[in-house]
C-alpha positions in Angstrom: 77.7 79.1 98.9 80.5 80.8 97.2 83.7 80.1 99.2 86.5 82.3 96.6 87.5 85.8 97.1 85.8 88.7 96.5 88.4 90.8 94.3 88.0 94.5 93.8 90.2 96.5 91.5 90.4 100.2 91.7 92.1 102.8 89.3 91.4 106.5 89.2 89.9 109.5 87.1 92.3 112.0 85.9 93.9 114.7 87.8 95.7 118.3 87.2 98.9 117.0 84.9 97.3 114.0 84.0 94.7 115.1 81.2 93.9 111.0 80.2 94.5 108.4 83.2 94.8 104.9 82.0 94.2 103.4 85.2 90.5 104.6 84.0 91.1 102.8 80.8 91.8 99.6 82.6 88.4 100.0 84.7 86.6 99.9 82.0 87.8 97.2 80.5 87.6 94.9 83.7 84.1 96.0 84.3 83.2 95.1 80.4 84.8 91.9 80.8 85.2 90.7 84.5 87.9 88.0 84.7 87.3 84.8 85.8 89.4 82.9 87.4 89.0 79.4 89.8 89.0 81.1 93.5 87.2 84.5 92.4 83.4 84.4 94.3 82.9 88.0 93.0 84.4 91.0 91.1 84.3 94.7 90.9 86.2 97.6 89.3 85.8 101.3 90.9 87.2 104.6 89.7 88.1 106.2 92.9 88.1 110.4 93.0 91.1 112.3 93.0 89.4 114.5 95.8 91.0 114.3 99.6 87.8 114.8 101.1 85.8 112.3 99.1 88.3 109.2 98.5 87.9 108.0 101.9 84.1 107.7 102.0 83.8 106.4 98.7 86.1 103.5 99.7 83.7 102.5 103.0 80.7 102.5 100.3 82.6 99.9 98.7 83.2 98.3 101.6 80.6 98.4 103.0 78.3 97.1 99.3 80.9 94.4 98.4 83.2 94.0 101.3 86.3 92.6 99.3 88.6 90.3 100.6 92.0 91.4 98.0 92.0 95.0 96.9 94.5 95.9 94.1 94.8 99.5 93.8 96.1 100.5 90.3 97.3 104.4 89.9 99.0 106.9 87.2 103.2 108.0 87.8 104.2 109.2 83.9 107.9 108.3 84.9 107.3 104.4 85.7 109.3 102.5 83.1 106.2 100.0 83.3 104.2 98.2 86.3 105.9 99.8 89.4 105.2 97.3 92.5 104.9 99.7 95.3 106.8 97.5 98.3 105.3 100.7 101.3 102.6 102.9 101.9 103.9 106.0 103.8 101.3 107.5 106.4 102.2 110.7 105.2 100.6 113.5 102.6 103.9 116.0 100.4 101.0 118.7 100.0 102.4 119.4 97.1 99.5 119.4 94.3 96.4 119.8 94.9 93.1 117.7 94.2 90.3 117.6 91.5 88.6 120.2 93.9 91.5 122.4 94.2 92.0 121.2 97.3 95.9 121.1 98.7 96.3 119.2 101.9 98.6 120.1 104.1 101.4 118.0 104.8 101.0 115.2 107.7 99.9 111.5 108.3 97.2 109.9 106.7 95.5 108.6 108.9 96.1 107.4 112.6 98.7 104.2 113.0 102.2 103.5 112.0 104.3 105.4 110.1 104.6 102.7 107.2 102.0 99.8 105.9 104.1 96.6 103.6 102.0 95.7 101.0 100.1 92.8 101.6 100.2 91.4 97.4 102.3 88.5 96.5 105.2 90.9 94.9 107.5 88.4 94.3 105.0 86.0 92.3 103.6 88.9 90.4 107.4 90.4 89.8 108.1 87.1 88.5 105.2 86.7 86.3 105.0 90.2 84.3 108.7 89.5 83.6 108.1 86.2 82.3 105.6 87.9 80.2 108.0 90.2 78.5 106.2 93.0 80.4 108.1 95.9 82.1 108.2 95.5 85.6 109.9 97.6 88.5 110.0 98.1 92.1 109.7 101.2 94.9 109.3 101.7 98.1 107.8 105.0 97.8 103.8 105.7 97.1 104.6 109.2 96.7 102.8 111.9 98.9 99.4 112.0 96.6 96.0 109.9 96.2 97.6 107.5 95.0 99.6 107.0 98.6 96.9 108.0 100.9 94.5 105.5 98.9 97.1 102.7 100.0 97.7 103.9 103.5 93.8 104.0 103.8 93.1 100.4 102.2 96.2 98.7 104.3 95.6 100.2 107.6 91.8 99.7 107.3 91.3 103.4 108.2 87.9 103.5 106.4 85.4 102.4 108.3 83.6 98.8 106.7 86.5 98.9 104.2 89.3 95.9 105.7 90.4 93.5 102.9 92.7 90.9 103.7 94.8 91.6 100.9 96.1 95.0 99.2 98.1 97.5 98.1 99.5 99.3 94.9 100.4 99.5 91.5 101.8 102.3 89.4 101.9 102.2 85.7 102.7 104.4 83.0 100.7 106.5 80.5 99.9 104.0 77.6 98.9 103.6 74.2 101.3 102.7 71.0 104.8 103.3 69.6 107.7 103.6 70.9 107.0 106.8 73.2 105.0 104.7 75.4 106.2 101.8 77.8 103.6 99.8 77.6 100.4 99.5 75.4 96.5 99.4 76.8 96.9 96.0 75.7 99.9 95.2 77.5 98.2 97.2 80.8 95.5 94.9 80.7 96.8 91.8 80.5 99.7 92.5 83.1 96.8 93.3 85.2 94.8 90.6 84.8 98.3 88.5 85.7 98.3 90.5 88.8 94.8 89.5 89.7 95.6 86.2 88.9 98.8 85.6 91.3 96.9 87.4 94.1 93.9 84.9 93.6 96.2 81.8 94.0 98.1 83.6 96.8 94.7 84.1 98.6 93.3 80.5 97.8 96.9 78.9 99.3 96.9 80.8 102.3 93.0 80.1 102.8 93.1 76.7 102.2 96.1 75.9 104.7 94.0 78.0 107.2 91.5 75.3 106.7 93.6 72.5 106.7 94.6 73.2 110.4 91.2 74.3 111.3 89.6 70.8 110.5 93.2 69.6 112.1 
């Protein structure tokens, strides 16, 4: 019997503004070549909607067909300087764009609970780890007010009914591709996520295996 984690990643499809969404990019390439890493049990990549309506129940599919244990949640924000670590989800929507369906919610929490939701990632070791990789790295404390927000709010508050992993929460990155108008390449994307995968795998297997050390304690 497997005892790793079961790691899902999630990016998004494109959205009014955002013609080409290389969080989509970065799906792909996870789901052509799933990584594999000591502590992983099982993998899966999802493009989410952009849709208000349709995010929700498409994440307690996933729950409820794979039931991760660490959820890493990768979206679009053109002005990140490179991977922006996203410290809080705010239970809150801006309503100010609307969705894929034309769709403009209007502004309010989330979802029932507390105003704000940490992120549950190992930021420091994955801060520490892109930077070491010559990658660009950054931090916020603010989702925004958009899918990529509510998406957070939704996987750390475990609003979604048969969707409750252990560990989650967010990460921005820019539009990518090659020269200098770009902050980081697909290749760069890539491996910085695969780094991220990595330190939240190690971070999950630590924390499991002193939970087992005082169990058999």
């Amino acid at each position: 019997m497997a005892t790793g984690a079961r790691v899902l990643v999630t990016g998004f499809e494109p959205f009014p503004g955002a013609p080409v969404n290389p969080t989509e990019t970065l799906v792909a390439a996870l789901r052509a070549e799933p990584p594999a890493f000591d502590g992983v049990a099982a993998f899966r990549a999802e493009i989410l909607p952009v849709d208000f309506d349709a995010v929700g129940p498409r994440l307690s599919a996933i729950g409820r067909d794979f039931a991760p244990d660490i959820a890493i949640h990768f979206g679009l924000a053109n002005e990140c300087a490179g991977f922006r670590l996203e410290r809080l989800a705010r239970n809150r929507f801006l309503a100010d764009r609307p969705d894929n369906a034309g769709v403009l919610r209007e502004a309010g929490t989330v979802c029932d609970g507390a105003e704000t939701f940490a992120s549950r990632l190992p930021l420091e070791a994955i801060h520490a780890r892109l930077a070491a990789m010559g990658l660009p790295v950054e931090w916020s404390d603010d989702a925004g007010g958009y899918l990529c927000n509510m998406v957070f709010v939704l996987s750390r508050a475990h609003a979604c009914e048969g969707f409750a992993p252990g560990m989650s929460g967010f990460v921005h990155v820019p539009l990518t591709g090659e020269g200098a108008a770009f902050r980081l390449s697909d290749a760069g994307l890539l491996a910085g996520a695969l780094a991220v995968v990595g330190e939240c795998v190690e971070a999950w297997r630590m924390a499991n295996s002193k939970w087992r050390v005082v169990i058999s304690e």
